[in-house]
C-alpha positions in Angstrom: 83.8 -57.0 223.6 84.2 -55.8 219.9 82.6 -52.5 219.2 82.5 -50.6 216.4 80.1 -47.2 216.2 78.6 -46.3 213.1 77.8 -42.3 213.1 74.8 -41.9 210.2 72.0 -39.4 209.7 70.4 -39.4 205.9 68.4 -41.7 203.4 72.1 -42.2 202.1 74.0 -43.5 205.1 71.7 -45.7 206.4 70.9 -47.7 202.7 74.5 -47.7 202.1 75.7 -48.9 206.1 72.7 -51.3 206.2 75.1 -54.5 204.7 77.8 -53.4 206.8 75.4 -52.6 209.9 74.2 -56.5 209.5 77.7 -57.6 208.7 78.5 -56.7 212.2 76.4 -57.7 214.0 75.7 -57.1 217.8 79.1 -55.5 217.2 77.7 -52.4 215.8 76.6 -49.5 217.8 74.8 -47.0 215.2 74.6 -43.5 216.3 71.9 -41.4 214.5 72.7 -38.4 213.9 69.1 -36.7 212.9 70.3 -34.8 210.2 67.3 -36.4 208.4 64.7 -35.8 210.2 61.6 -36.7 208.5 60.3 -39.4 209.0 60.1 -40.3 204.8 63.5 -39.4 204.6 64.9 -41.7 207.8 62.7 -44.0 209.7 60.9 -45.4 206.7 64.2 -46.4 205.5 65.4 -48.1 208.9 61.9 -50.4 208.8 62.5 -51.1 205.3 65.6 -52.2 205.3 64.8 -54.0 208.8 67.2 -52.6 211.0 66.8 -51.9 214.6 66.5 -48.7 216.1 69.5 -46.6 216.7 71.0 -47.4 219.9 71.5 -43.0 219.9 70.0 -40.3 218.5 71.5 -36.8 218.8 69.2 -33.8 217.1 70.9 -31.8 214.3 68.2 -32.1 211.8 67.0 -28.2 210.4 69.9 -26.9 211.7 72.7 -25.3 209.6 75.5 -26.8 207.9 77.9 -25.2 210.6 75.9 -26.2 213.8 75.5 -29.8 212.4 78.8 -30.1 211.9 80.0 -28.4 215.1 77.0 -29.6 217.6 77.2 -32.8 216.0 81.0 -33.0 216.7 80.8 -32.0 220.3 77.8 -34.6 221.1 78.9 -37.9 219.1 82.1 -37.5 220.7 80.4 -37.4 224.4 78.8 -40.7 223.2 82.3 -41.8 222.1 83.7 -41.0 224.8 81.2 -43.4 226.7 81.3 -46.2 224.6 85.1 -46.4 223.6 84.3 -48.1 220.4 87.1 -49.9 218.4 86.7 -48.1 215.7 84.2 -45.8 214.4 82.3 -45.5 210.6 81.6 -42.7 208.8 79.8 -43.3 205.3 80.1 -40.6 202.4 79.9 -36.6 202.4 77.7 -35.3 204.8 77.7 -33.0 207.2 77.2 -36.4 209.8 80.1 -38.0 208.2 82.1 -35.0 208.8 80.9 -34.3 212.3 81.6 -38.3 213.0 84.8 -37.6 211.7 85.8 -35.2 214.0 84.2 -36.7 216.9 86.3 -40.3 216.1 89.4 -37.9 215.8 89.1 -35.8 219.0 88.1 -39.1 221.2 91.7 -40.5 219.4 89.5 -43.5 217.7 90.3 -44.8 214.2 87.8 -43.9 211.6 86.6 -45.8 208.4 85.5 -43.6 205.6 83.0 -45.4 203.5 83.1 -44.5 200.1 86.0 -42.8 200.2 88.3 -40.8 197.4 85.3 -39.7 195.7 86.1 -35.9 194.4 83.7 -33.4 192.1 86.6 -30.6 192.2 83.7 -27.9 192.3 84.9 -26.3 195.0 81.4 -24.9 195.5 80.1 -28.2 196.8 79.9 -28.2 200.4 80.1 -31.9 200.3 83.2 -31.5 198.8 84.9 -29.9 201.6 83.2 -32.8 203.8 84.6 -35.8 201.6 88.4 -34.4 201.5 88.6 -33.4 205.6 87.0 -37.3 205.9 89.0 -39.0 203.8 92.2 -37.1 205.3 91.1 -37.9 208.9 90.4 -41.6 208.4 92.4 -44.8 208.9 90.9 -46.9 206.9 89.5 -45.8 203.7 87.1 -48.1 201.2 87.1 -46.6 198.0 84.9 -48.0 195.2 86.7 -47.5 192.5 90.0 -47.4 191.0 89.1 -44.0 189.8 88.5 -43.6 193.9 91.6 -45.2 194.5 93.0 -42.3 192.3 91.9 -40.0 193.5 93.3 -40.8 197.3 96.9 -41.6 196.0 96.9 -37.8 194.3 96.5 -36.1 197.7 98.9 -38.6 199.4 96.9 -41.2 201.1 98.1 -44.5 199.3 99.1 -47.8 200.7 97.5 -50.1 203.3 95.1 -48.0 204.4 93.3 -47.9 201.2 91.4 -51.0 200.1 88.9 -50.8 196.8 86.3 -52.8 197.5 83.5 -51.8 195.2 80.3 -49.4 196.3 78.4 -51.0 199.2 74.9 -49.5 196.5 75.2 -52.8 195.2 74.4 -55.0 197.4 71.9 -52.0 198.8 69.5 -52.6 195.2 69.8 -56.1 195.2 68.7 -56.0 199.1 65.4 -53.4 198.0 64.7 -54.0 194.5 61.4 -55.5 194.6 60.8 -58.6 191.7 58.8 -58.3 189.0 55.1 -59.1 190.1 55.9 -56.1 192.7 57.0 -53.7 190.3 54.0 -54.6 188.2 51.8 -53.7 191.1 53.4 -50.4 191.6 53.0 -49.6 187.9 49.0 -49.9 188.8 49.2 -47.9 191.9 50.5 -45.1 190.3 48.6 -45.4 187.3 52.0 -45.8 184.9 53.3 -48.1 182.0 56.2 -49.8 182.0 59.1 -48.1 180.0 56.2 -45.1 179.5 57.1 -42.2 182.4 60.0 -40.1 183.4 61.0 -40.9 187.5 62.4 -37.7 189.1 63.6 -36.5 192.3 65.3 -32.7 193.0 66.9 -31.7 196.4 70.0 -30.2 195.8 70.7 -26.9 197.2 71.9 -25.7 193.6 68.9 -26.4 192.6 66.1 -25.7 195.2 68.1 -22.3 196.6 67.7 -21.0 193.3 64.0 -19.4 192.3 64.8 -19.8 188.6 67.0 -22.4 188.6 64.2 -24.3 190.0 61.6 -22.5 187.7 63.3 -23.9 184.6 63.8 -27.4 185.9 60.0 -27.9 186.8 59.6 -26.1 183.6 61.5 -28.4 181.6 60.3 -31.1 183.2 56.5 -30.5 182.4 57.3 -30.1 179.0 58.1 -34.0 178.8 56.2 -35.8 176.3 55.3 -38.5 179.0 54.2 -37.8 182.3 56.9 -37.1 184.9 57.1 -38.6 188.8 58.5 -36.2 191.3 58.4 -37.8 194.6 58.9 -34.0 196.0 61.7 -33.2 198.8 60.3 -31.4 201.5 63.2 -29.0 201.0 61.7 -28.7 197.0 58.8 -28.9 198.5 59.4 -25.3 200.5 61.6 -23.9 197.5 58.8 -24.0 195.5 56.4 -22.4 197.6 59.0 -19.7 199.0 59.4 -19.0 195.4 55.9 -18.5 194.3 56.3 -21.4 191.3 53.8 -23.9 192.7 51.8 -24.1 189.8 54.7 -25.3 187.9 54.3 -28.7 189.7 50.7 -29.2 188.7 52.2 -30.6 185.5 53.9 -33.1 187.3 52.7 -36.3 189.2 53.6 -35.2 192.5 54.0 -37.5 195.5 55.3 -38.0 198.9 58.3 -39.1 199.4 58.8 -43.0 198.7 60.8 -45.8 200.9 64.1 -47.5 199.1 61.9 -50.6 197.8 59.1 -48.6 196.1 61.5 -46.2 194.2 63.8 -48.8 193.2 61.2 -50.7 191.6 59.6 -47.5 189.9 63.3 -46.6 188.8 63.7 -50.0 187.2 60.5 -50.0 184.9 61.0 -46.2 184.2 61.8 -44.5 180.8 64.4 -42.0 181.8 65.1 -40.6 185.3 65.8 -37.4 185.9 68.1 -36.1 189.1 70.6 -34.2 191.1 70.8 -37.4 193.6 74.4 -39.3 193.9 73.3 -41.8 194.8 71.0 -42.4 192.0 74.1 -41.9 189.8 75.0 -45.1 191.1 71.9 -47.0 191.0 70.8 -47.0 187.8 74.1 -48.7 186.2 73.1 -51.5 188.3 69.1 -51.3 187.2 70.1 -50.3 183.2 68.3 -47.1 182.8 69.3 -44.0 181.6 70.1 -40.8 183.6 70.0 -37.1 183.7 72.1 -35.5 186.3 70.9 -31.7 186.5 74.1 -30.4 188.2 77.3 -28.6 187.6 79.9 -31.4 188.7 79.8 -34.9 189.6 82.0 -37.1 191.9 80.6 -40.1 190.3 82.4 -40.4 186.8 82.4 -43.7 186.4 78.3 -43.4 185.9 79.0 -40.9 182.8 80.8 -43.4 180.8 77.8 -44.6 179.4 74.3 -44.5 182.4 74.3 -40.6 182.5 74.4 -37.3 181.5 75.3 -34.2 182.9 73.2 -31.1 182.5 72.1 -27.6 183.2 68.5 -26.4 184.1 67.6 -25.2 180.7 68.7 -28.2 178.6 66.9 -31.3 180.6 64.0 -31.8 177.9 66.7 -31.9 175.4 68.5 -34.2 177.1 65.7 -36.4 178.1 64.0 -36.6 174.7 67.3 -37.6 173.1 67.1 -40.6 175.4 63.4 -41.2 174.4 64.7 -40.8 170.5 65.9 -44.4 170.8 64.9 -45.8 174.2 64.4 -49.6 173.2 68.1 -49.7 172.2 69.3 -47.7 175.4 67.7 -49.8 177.4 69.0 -52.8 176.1 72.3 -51.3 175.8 72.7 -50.4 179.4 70.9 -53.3 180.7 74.2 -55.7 179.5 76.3 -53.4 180.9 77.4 -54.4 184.3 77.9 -52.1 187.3 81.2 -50.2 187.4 80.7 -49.8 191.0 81.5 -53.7 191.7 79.7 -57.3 192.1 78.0 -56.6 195.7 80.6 -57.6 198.4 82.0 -54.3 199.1 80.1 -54.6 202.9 81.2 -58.2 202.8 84.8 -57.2 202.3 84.3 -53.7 204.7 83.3 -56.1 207.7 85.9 -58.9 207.2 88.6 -55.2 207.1 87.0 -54.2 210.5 87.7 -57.7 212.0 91.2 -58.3 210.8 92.2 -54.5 211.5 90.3 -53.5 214.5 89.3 -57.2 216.5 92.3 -58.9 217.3 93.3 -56.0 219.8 89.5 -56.2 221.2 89.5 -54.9 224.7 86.7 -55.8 226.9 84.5 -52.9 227.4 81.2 -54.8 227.6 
């Protein structure tokens, strides 16, 4: 019986595996890995993208970075171990993807790297360290982007191995983005105009870890001369409050967390966002809108070329209002643009990979 495990555990992984999840079939065998615990960030995700329930769950979430990686490691291989998978998948930068990574290599499985070859060079990124000891573990890498592809051939991985295939995000939007008489209801239930509100979201440690780093963002922010949604991070969400700086968020519109569909659609009717998020580096070339990235380095160039721009803290009102300067041609600008992050077959194309690579050497371990 083909079997191929599929190690996940964030909002990231599981919108980004979900085409490549359903692309398999009964063949997959998802492993979660709990990093994301909350139920906003994880589970609300899995129903709305209507996957089933993790065949495994191992615990890592609130845990640090070294224990996730190394507890992770030492318990998805055990699993691996027991279900002598094909191959196994590992999706991006995390501290799951890495711990998957080393559970594939100890159990002497091949590993897929999803998204691979993407680099930041800010060697201060722990996600950096993560992508590079993936992507130099892996069999089978699917970079986005010739920029990706790059990026792998620099540090010696080249050839057959590598396959660019476009960002699985694609298909991921077109899968959550709600239509228009949806979007238009959203716009009511939060109270908003269409193309009149800035959409935010802040989790990165870079930003929440530091008390006046944070400050002057939420500062910034509430400065805006049209309202600003933060669906807050629960790790924001403590920053602030360990900091002493909640009252900066009363000049926000502050809300839970929101599933993949709802922020999609508010993303796509939105002004200007405003975030630290990679993966909403990706989607809004594919939904036209404008972006700015409050962080020191990004591994997503290909966004910068015209959807984004990169900032500090104490320059995000600047940046934001030179967006809001001349928003009617922005929009219309980057709404012609197309995606450079492919046409939405990258799971298609993942899948058909797995088969060719991995299925005709199928043993029978049903």
């Amino acid at each position: 019986m083909f079997r191929i495990a599929v190690v996940l555990g964030t909002r990231p992984e599981i919108i980004k595996l979900a085409g490549v999840i359903d692309g398999l079939g009964d063949a997959a065998v998802v492993i979660h890995t709990g990093q994301h615990y909350d139920d906003g960030l994880s589970q609300v995700f899995l129903d709305g993208l209507g996957l089933a329930a993790p065949a495994y769950r191992v615990e890592l979430g609130g845990l640090s970075r070294a224990e996730q990686i190394g507890r992770g490691t030492t318990e998805v291989a055990a699993l691996l171990g027991q279900l002598a998978p094909h191959a196994v998948i590992v999706q991006g930068d995390t501290n799951s993807a890495l711990a998957g990574a080393l559970a594939a290599n100890a159990t002497g499985l091949p590993l897929v790297h999803v998204e691979a070859g993407l680099r930041s060079y800010d060697r201060a990124m722990p996600e950096e360290h993560n992508r590079v000891l993936v992507d130099h573990l892996s069999d089978l890498l699917a970079a986005p982007t010739p920029a990706a592809v790059g990026n792998l051939a620099r540090e010696g991985i080249a050839g057959a191995q590598v396959i660019c295939c476009g960002n699985t995000v694609v298909e991921a939007v077109a899968r959550q983005l709600p239509g228009p008489p949806r979007r238009a209801e959203l716009l009511r239930e939060y109270g908003l105009r269409r193309g009149e509100y800035v959409l935010a979201t802040l989790h990165r440690p870079e930003n929440t870890d530091d008390p006046a780093a944070l400050a002057r963002i939420l500062t910034e922010l509430g400065s805006l001369p049209l309202p600003v949604l933060l669906p807050l991070h629960p790790r924001t969400a403590a920053a602030a409050r360990a900091a002493g700086i909640d009252a900066l968020l009363e000049a926000l519109r502050v809300v839970p967390p929101m599933d993949g569909s709802t922020f999609l659609g508010l993303a796509a009717e939105a002004a200007v966002l405003v975030s630290d998020s990679g993966g909403v580096q990706e989607e809004v070339t594919i939904l036209g809108r404008p972006l700015v990235v409050v962080r020191r380095s990004t591994e997503r160039p290909e966004a910068f070329e015209h959807h984004a721009t990169l900032v500090g803290p104490a320059t995000v009102a600047t940046a934001v209002n030179r967006y809001l300067a001349d928003l009617a041609r922005v929009h219309r600008d980057l709404e012609a643009r197309p995606s450079p992050f492919g046409d939405g077959t990258a799971s298609e194309a993942i899948v058909r990979e797995l088969h060719a690579r991995f299925g005709s050497s199928a043993r029978d371990v049903s």
